[in-house]
C-alpha positions as CSV (number, residue, x, y, z in Angstrom):
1,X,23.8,-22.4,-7.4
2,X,20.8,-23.0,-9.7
3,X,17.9,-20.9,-9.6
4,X,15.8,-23.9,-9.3
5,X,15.4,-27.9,-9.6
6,X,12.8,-30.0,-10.3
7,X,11.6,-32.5,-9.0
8,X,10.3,-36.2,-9.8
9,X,6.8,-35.2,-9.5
10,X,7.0,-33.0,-12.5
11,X,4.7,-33.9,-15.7
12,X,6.1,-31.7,-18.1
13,X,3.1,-29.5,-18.2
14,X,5.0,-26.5,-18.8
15,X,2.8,-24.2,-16.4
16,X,5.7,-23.2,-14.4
17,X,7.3,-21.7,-18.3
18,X,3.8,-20.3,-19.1
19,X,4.2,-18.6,-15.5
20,X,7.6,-16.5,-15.4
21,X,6.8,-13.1,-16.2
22,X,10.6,-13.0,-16.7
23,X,10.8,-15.9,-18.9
24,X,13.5,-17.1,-16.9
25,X,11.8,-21.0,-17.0
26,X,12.7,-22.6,-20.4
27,X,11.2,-26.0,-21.4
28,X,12.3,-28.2,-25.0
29,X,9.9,-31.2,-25.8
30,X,9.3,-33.3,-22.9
31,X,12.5,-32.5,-21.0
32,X,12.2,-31.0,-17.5
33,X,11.7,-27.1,-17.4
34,X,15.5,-25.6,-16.9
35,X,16.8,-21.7,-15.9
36,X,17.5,-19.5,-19.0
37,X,21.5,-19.7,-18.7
38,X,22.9,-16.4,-17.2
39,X,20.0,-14.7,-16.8
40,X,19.0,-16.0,-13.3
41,X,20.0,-12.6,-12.0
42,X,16.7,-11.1,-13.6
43,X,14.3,-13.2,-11.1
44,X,12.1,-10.9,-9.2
45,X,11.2,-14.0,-6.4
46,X,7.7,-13.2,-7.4
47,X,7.0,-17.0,-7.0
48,X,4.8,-18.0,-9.5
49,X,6.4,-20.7,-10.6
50,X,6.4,-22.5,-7.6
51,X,2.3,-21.9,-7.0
52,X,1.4,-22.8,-10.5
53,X,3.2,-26.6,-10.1
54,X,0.0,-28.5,-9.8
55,X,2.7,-31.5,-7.9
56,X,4.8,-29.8,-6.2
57,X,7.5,-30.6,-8.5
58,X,8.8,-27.2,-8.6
59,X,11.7,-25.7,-6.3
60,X,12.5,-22.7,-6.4
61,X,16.4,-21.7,-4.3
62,X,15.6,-18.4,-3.7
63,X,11.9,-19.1,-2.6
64,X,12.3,-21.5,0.8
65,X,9.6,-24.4,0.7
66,X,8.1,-23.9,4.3
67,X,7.4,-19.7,3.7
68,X,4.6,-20.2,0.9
69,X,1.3,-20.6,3.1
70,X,-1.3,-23.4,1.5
71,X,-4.5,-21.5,-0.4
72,X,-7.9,-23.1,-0.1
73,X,-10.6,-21.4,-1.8
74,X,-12.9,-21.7,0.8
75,X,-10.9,-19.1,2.7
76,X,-11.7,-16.7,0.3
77,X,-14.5,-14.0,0.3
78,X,-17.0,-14.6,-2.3
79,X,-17.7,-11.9,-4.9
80,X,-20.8,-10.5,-3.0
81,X,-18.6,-10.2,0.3
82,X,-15.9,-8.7,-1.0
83,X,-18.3,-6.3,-2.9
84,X,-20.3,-5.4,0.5
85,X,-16.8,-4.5,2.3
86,X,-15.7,-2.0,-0.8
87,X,-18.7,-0.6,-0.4
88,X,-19.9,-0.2,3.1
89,X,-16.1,1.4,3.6
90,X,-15.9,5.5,4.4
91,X,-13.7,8.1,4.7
92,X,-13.7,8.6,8.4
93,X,-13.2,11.9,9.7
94,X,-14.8,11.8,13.1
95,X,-12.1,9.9,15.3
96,X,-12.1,8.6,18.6
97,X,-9.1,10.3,20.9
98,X,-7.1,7.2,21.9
99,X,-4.7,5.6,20.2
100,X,-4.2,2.2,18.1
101,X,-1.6,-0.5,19.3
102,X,1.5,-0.9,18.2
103,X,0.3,-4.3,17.3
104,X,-2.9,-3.4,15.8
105,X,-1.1,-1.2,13.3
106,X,1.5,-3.8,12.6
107,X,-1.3,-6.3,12.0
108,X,-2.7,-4.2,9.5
109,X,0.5,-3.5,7.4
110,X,1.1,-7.2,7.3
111,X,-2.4,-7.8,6.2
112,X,-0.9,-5.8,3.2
113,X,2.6,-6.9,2.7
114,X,1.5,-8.7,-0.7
115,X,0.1,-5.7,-2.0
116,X,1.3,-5.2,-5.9
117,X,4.8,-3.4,-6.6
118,X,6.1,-2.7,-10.4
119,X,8.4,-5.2,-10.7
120,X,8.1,-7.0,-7.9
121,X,9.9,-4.4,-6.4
122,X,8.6,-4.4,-2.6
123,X,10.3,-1.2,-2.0
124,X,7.6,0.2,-0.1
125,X,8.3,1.2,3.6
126,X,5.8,2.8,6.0
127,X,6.3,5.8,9.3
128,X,3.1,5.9,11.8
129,X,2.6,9.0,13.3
130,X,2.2,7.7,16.6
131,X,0.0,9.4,19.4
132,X,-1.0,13.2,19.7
133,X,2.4,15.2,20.8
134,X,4.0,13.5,17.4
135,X,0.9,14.3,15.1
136,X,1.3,17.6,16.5
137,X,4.8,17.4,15.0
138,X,3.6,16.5,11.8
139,X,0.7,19.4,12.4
140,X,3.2,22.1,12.4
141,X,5.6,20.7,9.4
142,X,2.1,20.7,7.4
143,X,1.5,24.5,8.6
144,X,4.7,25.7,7.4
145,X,4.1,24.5,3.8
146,X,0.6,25.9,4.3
147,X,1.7,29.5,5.6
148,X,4.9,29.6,2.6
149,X,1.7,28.4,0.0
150,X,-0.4,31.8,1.1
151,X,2.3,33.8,1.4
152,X,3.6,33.2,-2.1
153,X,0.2,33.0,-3.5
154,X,1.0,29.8,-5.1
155,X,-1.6,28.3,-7.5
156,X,-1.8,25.4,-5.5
157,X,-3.1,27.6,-2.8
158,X,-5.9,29.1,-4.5
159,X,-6.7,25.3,-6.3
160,X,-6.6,23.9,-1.9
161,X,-8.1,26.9,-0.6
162,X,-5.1,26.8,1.9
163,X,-5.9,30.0,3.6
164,X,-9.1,28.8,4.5
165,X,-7.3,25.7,6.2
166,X,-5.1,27.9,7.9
167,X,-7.4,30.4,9.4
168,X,-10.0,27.1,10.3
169,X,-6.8,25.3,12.3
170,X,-6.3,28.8,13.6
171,X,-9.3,28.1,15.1
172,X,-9.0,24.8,16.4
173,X,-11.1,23.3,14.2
174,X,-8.5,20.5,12.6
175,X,-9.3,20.2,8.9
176,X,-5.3,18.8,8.6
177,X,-5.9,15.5,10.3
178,X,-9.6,15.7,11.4
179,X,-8.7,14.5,15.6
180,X,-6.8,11.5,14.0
181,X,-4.4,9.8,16.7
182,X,-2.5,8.7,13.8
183,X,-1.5,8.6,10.4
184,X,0.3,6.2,8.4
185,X,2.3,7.3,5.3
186,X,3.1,4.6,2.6
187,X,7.0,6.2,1.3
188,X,9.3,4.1,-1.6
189,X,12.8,5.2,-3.3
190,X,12.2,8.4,-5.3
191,X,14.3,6.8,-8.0
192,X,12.2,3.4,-8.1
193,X,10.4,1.6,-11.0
194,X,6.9,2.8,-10.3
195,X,7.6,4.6,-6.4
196,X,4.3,6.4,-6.8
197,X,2.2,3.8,-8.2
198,X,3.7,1.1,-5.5
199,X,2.8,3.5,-2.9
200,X,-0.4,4.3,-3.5
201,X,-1.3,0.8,-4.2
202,X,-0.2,-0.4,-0.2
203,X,-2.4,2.4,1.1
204,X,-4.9,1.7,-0.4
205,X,-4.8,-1.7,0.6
206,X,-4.2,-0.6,3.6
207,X,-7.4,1.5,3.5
208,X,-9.3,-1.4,2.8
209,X,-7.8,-3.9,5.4
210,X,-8.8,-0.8,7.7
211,X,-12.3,-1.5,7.1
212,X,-12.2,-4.9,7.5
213,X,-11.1,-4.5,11.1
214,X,-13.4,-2.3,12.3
215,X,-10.8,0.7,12.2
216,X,-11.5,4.2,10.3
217,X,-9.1,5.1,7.9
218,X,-9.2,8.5,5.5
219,X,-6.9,9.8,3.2
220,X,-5.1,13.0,4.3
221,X,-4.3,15.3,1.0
222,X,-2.7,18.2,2.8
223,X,-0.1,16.1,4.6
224,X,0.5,14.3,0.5
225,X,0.7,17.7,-0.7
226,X,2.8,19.0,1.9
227,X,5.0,16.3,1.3
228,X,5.7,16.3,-2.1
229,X,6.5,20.0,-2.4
230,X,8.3,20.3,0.8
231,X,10.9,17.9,1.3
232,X,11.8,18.9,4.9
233,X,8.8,17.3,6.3
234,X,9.8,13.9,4.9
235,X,12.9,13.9,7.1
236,X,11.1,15.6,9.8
237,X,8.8,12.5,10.1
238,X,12.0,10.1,10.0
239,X,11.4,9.2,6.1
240,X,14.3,7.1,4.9
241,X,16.6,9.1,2.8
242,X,16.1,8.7,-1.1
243,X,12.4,7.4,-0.1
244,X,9.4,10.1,-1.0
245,X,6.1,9.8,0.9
246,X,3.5,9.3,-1.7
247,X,0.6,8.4,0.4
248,X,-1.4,9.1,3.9
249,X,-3.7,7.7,5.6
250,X,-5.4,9.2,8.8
251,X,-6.0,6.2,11.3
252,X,-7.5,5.3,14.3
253,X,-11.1,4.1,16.1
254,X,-13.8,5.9,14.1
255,X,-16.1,7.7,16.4
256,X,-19.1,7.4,13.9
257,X,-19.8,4.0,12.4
258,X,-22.2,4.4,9.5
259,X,-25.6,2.4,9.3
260,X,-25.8,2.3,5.7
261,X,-24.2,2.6,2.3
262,X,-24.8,6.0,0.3
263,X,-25.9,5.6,-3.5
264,X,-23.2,5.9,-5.9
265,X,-23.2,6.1,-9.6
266,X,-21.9,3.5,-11.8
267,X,-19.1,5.1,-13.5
268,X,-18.6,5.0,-16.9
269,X,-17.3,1.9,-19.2
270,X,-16.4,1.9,-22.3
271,X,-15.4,-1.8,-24.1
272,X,-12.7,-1.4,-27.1
């Protein structure tokens, strides 16, 4: 089966070639653009060329037609919205008790399916903590890495000041996952092209769509700690085997909603 064919519409403008990061889209003179022979293997369905057809002339047999959804511009945030979103967006560790929909947190991840992957990869997954008795699960796993930490005087526990988390949950203050009814880790294959990267990328997309739904979202560094240097908690929260969480979010209906937006410096730029 061909990777593509082209159809009557096409001009020979030679987008679609300029397109493939792959290079998989060859084009000589004025002939229709044709698939680089045995090498079709090597297309990462990223669809580009499809989108960058300005006729439609392009079809792609891997891509079907009536899954690409039509972009108008004016469904876009302008620059100045977008920019009022990053900004008025917070950590939120002041959580209201009940919990989020199974819908509403599915809504969210598929806000952020299209969120960028090395490669094209889409090898990132996602487990929800769901609801207090399993965050309490997830509470303990994240105790035992603490407690083993302090008890072997690890630097990482002097660098976390993980006694002082411990004796605080001790006393019921929850520094671990600040009241949170959820939290959302963003996991991919520990052997991937860019696991880590890919990972961190959906949550923070993730973060972001958070925001724009009125939810409160914050990113929980002991439970990304804890899961990185102690593998048991990966499988204790169902992580699929081979898959490493690489990032956490806290989630749920923030109990604070802030009336303004801090000051924050302009960081540094430097233009080589």
């Amino acid at each position: 089966m061909p990777l593509f064919t082209i159809g009557e519409k096409c001009t020979g403008c030679g987008l679609c070639v300029a397109a493939c990061p792959a290079s998989l889209v060859r084009q000589k003179g004025e002939e229709p653009p044709h698939a680089l022979a045995g090498r079709e293997a090597h297309c990462i369905r990223c669809g580009h060329c499809v989108i960058s057809c300005p006729t439609g002339a392009f079809h792609h047999a891997l891509l079907p037609e009536e899954q690409f959804s039509p972009l108008k511009g004016r469904e876009l945030p302008d620059l100045a919205s977008l920019r009022r979103l990053l900004m008025s967006r917070r950590s939120c560790r002041n959580f209201k008790p009940q919990t989020l929909s199974h819908e509403e947190i599915l809504a969210l991840i598929e806000a952020v399916r299209h969120a960028p992957t090395g490669h094209n990869a889409r090898q990132v997954g996602y487990v929800v903590v769901d609801g207090p008795e399993r965050m309490d699960v997830a509470r303990r796993g994240v105790l035992e890495w603490i407690a083993a930490e302090v008890a072997a005087d690890t630097p990482r526990a002097a660098d976390l000041h993980l006694a002082g988390a411990a004796r605080a949950m001790a006393k019921g203050r929850d520094v671990i996952f600040r009241g949170a009814p959820h939290v959302v880790v963003a996991h991919a294959p520990d052997a991937g092209i860019t696991p880590a990267l890919d990972a961190a990328s959906a949550a923070a997309w993730l973060d972001i769509a958070a925001a724009a739904g009125g939810y409160g979202a914050c990113w929980c560094g002991y439970l990304i700690f804890a899961l990185d240097a102690h593998p048991p908690l990966g499988a204790l929260l169902g992580m699929p085997e081979g898959h490493k969480g690489y990032a956490a979010l806290l989630l749920g209906k923030p109990a604070i909603r802030p009336l303004a937006i801090p000051p924050r410096d302009m960081p540094p730029v430097t233009f080589f």
